[in-house]
C-alpha positions in Angstrom: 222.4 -147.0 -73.0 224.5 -147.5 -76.1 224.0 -147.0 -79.9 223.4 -150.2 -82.0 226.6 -149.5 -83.4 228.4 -149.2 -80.2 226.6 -152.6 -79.1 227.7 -153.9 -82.4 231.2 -152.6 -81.8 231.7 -153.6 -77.9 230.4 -157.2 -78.7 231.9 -158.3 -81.8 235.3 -159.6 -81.8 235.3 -161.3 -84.8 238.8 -161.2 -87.2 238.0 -158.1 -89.4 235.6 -156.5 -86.3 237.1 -153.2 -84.4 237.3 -155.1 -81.1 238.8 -158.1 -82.4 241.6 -156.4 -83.5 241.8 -154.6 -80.0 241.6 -158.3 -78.2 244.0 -159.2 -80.8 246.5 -156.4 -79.6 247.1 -158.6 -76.1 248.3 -161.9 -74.7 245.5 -164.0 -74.3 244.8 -166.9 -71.9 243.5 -170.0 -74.9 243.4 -173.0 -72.6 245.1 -174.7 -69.3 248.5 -175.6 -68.7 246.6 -179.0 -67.4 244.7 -179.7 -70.8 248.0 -180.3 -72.5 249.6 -182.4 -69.5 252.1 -184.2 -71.9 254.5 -184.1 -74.4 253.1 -185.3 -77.8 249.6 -186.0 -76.2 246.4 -185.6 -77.7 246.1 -182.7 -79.7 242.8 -180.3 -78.4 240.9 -178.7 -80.6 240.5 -174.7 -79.5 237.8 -171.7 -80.5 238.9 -168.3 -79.6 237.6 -165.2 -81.4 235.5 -167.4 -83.6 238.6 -168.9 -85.4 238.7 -172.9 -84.8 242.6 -173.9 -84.2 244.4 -176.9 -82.7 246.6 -176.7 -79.6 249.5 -179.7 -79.0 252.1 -180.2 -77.2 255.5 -181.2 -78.9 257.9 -183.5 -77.7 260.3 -180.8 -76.5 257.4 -179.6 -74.3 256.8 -176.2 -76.4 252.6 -175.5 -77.6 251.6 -174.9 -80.6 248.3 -173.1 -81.8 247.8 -173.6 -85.6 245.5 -173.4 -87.7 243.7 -177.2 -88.7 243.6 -177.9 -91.9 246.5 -179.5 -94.0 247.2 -177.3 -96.8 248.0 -180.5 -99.1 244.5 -181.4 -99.2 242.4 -180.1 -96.2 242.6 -182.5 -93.8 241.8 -182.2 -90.0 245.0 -182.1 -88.6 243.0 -183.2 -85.1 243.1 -186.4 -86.7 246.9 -186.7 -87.2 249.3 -187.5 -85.1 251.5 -185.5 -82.4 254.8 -187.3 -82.6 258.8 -186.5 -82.7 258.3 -182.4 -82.7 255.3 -181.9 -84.9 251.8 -182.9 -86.1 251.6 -185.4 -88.8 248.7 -185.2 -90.7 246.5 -188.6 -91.2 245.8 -188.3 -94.8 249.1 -188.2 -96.8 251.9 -188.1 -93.3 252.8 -184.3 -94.1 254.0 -182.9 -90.8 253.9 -179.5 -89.5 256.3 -178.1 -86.0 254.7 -175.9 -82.9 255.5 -172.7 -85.7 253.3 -174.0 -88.3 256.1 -174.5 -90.9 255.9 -178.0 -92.7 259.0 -180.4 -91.7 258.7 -183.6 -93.4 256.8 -184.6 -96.9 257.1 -188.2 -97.4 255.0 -188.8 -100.4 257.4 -186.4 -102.3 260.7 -187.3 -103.9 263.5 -186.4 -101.0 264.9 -183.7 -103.2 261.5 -182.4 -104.0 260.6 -182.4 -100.2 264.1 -180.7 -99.5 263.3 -178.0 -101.4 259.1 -177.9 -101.0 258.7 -178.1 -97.1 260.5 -174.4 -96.1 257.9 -173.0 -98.7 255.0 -174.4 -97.1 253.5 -173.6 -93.4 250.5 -173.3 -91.8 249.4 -170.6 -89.3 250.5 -170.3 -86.2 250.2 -168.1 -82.9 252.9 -167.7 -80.5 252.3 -169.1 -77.0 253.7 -168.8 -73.6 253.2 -170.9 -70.8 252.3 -168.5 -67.6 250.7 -168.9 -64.6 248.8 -172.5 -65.4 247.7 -171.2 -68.3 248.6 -171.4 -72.0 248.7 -167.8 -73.6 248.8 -167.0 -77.1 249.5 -163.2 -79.1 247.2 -163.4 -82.2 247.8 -159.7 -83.8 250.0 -159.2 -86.7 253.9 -159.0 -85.7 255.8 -156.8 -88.4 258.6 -159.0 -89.6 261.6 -158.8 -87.4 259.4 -157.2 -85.1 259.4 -158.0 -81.3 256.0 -159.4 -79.1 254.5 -157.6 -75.9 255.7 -159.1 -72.6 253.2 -161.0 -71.0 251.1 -158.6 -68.4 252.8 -159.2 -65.0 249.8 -160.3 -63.1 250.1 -161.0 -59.4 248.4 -164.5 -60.0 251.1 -165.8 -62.2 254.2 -164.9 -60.1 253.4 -166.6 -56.9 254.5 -169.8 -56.7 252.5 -172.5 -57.9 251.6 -174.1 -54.6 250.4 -170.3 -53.4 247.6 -170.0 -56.7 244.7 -172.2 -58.5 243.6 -172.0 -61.7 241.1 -173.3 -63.7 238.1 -172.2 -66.3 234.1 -171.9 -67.0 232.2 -171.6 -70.0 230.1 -169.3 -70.3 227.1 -169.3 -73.0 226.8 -165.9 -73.8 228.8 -162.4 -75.5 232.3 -161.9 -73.6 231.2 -158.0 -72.5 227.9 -158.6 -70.4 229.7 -161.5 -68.7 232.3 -158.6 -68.1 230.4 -156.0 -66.5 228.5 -158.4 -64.5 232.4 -159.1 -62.8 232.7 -155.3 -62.4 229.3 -154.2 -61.4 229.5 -155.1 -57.7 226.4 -153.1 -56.9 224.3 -156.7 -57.6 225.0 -158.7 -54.5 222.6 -156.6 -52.4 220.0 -158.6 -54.3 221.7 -161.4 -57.2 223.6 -163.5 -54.1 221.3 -162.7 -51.0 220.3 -165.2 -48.5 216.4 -164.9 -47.4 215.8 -165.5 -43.7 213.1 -165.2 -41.2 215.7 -164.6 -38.5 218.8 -163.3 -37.9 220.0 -166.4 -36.7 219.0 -168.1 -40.0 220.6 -165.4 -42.1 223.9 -165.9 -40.3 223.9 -169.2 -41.7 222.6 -168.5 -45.1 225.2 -165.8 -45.4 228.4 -167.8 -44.8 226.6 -170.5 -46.8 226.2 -167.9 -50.1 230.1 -167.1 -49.6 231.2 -170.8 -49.6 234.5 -170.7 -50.7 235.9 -166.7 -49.2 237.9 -166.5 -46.5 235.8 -165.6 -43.5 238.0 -162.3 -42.8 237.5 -161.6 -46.9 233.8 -162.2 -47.0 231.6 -162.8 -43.5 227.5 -162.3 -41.8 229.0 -158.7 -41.5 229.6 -157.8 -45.4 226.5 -159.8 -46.5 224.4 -157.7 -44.1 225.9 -154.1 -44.8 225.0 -155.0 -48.6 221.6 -156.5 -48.0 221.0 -152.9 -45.7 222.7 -150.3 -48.1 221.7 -151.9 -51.6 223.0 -147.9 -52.9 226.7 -148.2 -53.0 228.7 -144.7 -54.2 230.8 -145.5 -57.2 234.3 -144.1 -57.7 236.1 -145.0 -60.9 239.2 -143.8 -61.9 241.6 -144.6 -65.1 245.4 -146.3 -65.1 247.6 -147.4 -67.1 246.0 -150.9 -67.5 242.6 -150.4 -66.8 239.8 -148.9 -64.5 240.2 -149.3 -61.0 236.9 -149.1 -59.3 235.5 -148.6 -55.7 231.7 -148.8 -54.3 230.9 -147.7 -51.1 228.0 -149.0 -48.5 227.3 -148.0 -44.8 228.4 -150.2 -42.5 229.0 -149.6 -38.8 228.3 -146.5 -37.3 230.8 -144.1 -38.4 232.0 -146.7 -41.0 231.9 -147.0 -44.6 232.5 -150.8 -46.0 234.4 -150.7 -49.6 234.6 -153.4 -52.5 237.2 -152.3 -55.0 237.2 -154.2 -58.1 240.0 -153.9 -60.8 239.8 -154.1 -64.4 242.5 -155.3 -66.7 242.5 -154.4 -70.3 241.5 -156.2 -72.4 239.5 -158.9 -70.7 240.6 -159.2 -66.8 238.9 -159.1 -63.6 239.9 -159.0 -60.0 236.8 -159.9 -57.5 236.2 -156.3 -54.8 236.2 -158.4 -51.7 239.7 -159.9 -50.3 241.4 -158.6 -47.1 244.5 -157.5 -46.4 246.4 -160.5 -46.2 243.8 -163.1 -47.4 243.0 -165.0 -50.8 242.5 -162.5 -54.0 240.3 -163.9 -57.1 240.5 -162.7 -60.5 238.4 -163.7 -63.9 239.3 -163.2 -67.7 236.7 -163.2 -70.1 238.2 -164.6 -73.4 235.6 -164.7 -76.2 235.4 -168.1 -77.5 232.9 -166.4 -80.5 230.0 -163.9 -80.3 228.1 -165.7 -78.1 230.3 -167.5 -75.7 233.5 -167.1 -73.8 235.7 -169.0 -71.9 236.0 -167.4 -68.3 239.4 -168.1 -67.0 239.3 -168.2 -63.2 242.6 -167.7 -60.7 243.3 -167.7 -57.1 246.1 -167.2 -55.3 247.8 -166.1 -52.3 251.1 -163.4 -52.0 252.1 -164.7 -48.7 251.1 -168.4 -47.7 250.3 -171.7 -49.8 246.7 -172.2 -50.7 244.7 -174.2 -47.8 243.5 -178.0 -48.4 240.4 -176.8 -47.7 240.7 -173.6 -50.1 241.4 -175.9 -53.2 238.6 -178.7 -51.6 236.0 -175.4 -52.1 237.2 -174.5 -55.6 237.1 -178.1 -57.1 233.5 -178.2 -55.6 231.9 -175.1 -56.8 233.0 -171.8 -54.3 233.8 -168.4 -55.0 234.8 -167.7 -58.3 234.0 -171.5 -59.5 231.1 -173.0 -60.3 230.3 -177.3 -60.0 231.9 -178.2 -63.3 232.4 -181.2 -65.4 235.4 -183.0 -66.5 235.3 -180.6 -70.0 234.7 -177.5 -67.3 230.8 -177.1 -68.3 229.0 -175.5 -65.2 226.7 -178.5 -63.9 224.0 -175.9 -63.6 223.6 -174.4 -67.1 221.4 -172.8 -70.1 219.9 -176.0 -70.7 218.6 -176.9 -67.5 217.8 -173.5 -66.1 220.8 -173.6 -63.6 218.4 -176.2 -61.5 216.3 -173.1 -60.3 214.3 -174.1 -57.5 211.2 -172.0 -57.5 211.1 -173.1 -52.9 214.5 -172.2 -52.2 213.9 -168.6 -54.2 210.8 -168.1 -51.4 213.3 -169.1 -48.5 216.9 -169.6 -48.8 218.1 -167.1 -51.5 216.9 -164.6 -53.7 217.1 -166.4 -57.0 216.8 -170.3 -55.9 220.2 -171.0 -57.8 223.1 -172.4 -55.9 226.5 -170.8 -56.2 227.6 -167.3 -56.7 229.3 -168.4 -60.0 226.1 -170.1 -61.2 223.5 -166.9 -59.9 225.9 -164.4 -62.2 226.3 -166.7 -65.2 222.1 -167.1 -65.2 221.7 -163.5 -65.0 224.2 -162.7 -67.6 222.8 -165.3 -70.0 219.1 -164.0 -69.1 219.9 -160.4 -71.3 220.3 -162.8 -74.0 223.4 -164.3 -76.3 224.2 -161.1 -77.0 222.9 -158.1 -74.7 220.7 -155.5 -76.6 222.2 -152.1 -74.8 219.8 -150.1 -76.6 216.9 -150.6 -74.6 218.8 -150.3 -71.2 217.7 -147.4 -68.7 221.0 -147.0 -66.2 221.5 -145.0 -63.1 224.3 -144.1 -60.3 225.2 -147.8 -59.5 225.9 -148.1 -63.5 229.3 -146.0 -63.3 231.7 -148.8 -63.8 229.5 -150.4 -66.3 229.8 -147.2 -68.1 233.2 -146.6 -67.6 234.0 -149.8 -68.8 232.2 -149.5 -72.2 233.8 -146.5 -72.4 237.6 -147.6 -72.1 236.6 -150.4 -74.5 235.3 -148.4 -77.1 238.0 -145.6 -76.8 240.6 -148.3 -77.4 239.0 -149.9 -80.0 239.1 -146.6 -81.4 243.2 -146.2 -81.1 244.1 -149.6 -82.5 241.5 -148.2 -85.5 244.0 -145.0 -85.9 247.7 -147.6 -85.1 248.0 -146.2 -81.7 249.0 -149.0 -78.8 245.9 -149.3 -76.4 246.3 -149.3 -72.9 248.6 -151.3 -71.0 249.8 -153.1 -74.2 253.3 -152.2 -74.0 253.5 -151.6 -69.9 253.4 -155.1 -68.8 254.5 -153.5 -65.0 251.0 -151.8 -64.8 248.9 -154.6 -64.4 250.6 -156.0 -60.8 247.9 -154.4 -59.4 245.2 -155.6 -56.6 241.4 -155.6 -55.6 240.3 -156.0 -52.5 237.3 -154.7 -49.6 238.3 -152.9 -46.9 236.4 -151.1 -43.9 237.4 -147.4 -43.7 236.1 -144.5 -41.5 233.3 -142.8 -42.6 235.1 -139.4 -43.8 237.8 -140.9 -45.8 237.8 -140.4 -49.6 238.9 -143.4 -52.6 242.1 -141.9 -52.4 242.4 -142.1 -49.0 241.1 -145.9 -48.9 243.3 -146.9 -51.6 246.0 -145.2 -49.5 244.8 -147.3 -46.6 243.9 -150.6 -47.7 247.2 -151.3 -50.7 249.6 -148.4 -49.4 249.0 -147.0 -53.5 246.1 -144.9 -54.8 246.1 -147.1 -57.8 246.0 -150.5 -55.8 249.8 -150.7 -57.2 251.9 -153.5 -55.6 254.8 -152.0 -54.1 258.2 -153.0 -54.6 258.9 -155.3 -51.9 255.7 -157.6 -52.7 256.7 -157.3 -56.3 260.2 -158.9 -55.4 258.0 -161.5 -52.9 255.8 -162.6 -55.6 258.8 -162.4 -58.1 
């Protein structure tokens, strides 16, 4: 269990809060590429680490992220509009570009708005466009100073046909959303099918992995978790993050691994792909204390992305739940994730449909904010452990002006997750060695330059 202050300090990622300064310290995925299709569009109002900004698109095709209000006289700047390189606000037409500073004051003399408009700006984040997504860098840059390439994840240099992206909310704190993606020991019990026969589980279990790639997740995997509910943890430290490996009995002389990775500050990659087949990946940006935006990606190093893998996604498989047009899960916090008390006796073990939607009710269960203090944990708790641990720790170093991890190694996070079934004697490093050629999951140079 934690301290109240650690709670307070893992959870918080407010401006002047320890771990809003870490998150701070990063790139961050803000919104989709697709929520800003066109050039001077609709501006969209954005809430990430409980400060309210405004995202547009400018006529030159560059995003902005500024701050709302018109600094004349407070105006909503969502109520202006986006047109020739800048918003104009509503009120009095004073305009503002994609870097906050104001271009154009037409209710002042021109010789006073010459001389008024490059003294006046409101604030604005840098954003790059990367992988379907719209990132943004909201720490302090020292003037003159240079910003942190973007991570190099694997997702992001494919080519567009070989990935999918898209996005969830999420109605509760960023972190216990988090270490529900990294504790993999739940799916002996949070996504099981219940059958009477074996017959009947078969078809419960490719039905509970809708969405997978039958080589990545099959009858087989579901049943070696439903029989060996103990996996053995290994967890060790790189320069991005935690890789993280759990181990189960499966056939004789067999041991079946799930290795997960974990991407500071906020990343994800899901323990099950094979070699070969579809990888998933999650990043749980806080939209405030107690609710994040989890960005969701899939995507393929060797082969476009299926008709019917983008069919499954749209609908509500693997990573994704049903969503609505605004990406609200249909099954949510107010309707109780349309638990069905008949299906929990005899389909699945918690009567919610979707993988997606069984982890976000059992993350929002422990409340909007998790109370860690009141936790008992055990062996199948490593990772969660680890991971509050590397959090903490580099909370801790941006505290004293050290760089946290992986900050300025953008290189270290082309990394991979992935399950993998291994002879019984062979150690983490052995399997890592086995299943990605790398003890760290590393891509190696020649997929680098495939994906590149």
């Amino acid at each position: 269990m934690l301290t109240r202050e650690d709670n307070e300090k893992l959870t918080r990622t407010g401006h002047d809060s320890p771990m809003g300064a870490l998150f701070r310290s990063y790139w961050l995925p803000v919104l989709l590429s697709e929520e800003l299709p066109q050039c001077d569009g609709p501006q969209v109002r954005v809430r990430i680490l409980g400060e309210d900004l405004l995202a547009f698109r400018d006529t030159h095709g560059q995003v902005g992220l500024v701050e709302p209000r018109c600094p004349h006289r407070g105006a909503d700047l969502y109520f202006g509009r986006n047109e020739g390189g800048g918003l104009r606000c509503a009120y009095h037409g004073w305009k503002f570009d994609a870097a906050g500073q104001c271009v154009d004051m037409p209710i002042l003399p021109v010789e006073s708005a010459e001389k008024t408009c490059p003294r006046v700006a409101i604030k604005a984040y840098p954003t790059r466009e990367w992988g379907g997504m719209v990132w943004a860098y909201m720490g302090r840059v020292e003037e003159g100073g240079e910003l942190p390439a973007l991570p190099r994840m694997e997702f992001a240099l494919v080519p567009e046909s070989h990935r999918y992206v898209s996005k969830k909310l999420q109605e509760c704190n960023w972190a216990q959303a988090a270490e529900g993606g990294i504790d993999t020991a739940h799916f002996s019990f949070l996504h099981m099918p219940v059958a009477r026969s074996e017959e009947e589980f078969v078809q419960r279990a490719l039905r509970a992995v809708r969405g997978y790639n039958a080589q990545t997740m099959n009858q087989d995997h579901v049943r070696w978790m439903r029989e060996d509910p103990r996996p053995r943890y290994q967890v060790k430290r790189h320069a991005a993050g935690l890789v993280l490996g759990a181990s189960r009995q499966a056939n004789p002389g067999e041991q079946y691994w799930r290795i997960a990775q974990y991407l500071m500050p906020c990343h994800g990659y899901t323990p099950s792909a094979a070699r070969g087949q579809t990888y998933h990946g999650q990043s749980w940006v806080p939209i405030d204390d107690q609710s994040c935006w989890i960005f969701c990606y899939s995507w393929n190093p060797d082969r476009p992305l299926t008709p019917e893998e983008i069919g499954s996604y749209d609908s509500g498989g693997a990573v994704y739940p049903a969503r609505d047009a605004h990406y609200r899960p249909a099954r949510n916090r107010a309707n109780e994730y349309l638990l069905d008390r008949a299906v929990q006796k005899s389909e699945n073990f918690t009567g919610i449909e979707g993988v997606s939607e069984q982890d976000a009710a059992i993350q929002d269960s422990q409340g909007r904010i998790a109370d860690r203090t009141r936790e008992m944990l055990g062996p199948t708790d490593v990772a969660v452990v680890q991971f509050r641990r590397l959090m903490l720790q580099s909370a801790d170093a941006v505290a004293r002006g050290e760089a946290p991890p992986g900050r300025d190694d953008p290189q270290a996070y082309l990394v991979r997750g992935g399950g993998t079934v291994a002879p019984a004697g062979d150690d983490f490093d052995a399997v890592m060695l086995r299943r990605f050629g790398d003890d760290m999951g590393r891509v190696r140079a020649e997929a680098d330059a495939t994906a590149s």
